[in-house]
C-alpha positions in Angstrom: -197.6 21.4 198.6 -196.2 18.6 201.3 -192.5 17.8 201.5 -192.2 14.4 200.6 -188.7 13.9 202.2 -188.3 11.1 205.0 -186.9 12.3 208.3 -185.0 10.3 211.0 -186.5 10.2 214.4 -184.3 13.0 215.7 -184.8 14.8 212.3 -188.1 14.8 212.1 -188.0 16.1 216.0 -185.8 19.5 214.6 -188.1 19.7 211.8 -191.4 19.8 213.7 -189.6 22.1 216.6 -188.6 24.2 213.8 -191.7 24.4 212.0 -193.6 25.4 215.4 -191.4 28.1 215.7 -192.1 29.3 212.5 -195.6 29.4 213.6 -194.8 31.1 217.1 -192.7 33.9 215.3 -196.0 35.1 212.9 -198.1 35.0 216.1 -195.8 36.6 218.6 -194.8 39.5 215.9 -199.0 40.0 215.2 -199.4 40.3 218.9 -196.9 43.0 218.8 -198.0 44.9 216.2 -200.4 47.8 216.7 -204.1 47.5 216.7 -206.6 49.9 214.7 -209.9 50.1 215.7 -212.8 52.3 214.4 -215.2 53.8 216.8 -217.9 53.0 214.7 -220.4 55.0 215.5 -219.3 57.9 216.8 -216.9 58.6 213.6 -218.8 58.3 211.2 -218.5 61.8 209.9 -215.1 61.0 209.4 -215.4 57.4 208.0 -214.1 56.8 204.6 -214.4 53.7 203.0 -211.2 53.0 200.6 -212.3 53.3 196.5 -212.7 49.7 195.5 -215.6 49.1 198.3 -218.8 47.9 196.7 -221.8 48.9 198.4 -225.1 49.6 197.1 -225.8 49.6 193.4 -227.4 52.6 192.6 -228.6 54.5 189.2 -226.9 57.8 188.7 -229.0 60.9 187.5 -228.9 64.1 186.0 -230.3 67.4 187.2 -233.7 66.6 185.2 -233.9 63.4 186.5 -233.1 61.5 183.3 -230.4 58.7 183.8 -228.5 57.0 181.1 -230.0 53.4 181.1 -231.2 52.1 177.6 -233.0 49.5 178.9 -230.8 46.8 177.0 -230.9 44.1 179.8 -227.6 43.3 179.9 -227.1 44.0 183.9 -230.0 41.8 184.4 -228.5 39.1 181.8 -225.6 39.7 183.4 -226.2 39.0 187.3 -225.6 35.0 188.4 -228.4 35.6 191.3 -231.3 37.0 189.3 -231.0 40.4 191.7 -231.9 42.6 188.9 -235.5 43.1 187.3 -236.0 45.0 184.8 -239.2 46.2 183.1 -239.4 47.8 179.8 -241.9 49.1 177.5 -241.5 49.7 173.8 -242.6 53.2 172.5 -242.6 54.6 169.0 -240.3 57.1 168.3 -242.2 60.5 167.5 -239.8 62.0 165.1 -238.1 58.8 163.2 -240.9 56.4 164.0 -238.4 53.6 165.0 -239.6 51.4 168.0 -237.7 51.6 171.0 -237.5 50.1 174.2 -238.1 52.3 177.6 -237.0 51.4 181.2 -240.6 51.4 183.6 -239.2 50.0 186.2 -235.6 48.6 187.7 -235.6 46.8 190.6 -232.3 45.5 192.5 -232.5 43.2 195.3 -229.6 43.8 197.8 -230.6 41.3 200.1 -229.5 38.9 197.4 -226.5 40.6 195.7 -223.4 39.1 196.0 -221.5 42.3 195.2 -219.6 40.8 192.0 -219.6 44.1 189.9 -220.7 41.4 186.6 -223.6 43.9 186.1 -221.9 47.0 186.3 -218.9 45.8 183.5 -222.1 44.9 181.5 -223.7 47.8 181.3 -222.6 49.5 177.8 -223.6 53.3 179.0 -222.8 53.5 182.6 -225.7 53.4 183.7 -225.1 51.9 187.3 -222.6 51.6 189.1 -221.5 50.7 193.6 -221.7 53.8 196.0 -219.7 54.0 199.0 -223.2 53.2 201.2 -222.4 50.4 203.7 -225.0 50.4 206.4 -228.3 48.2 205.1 -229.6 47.0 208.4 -233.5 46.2 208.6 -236.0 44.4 209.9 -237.8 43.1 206.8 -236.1 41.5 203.5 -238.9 43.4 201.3 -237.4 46.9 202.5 -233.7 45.3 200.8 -235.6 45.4 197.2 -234.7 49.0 195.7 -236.3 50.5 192.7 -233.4 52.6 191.2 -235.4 54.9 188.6 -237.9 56.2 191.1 
């Protein structure tokens, strides 16, 4: 928001002098202030990423290698970029005889992600959620397109 006051010549001078100051303090107290730098590499044993970090989206599952998604399609509703895929299939129920829909396949594209968490608040049974995974370096966009349910 600007300052719509009028200065005199020699007021205007103190202001500005006094405004450059201003600027000089922040710079000369950041210059002063310690650095921290990680050794990449060589800590990551040690790394920790701090709890709200989004990294990849991934599909939590039990033991038996069941996971909690209902196939509703609300992640992939859900997502602004179209990152999420999913492909259902619907099966009769043996004892009730309902029909009901069944996930086949989920796909997530992390190359085109934009790590807004929209899908995740979607999902009504917690069925995905962001690790703590940060490295996604390759050579190829294809390898960035996950299937989460294999």
């Amino acid at each position: 928001m600007s300052n719509n006051k009028e200065y005199t010549y020699l007021g205007g001078l103190v202001h500005g002098v006094s405004t450059l100051l201003t600027g000089m303090k922040v710079t000369v107290t950041e210059f002063f202030t310690k650095k921290v730098t990680e050794q990449y590499p060589e800590n990551r044993d040690t790394l920790q990423m701090f709890d709200r970090f989004r990294g990849t989206l991934n599909m939590p599952h039990d033991a038996e290698g069941n996971n909690k998604c209902i196939a509703c399609g609300l992640c992939q509703m859900a997502c602004p970029n179209d990152t999420i895929h999913i492909t259902t299939e619907t099966v009769e129920d043996a004892e009730t005889g309902k029909k009901k829909k069944r996930l086949v396949r989920y796909e997530y594209d992390l190359g085109a992600c934009m790590f807004c968490q929209l899908c995740v608040n979607a999902c009504p049974h917690d069925a995905i959620r962001f690790d703590q995974e940060f490295e996604h370096s390759v050579y190829e966009r294809e390898k960035l397109v996950k299937v989460l349910n294999g």
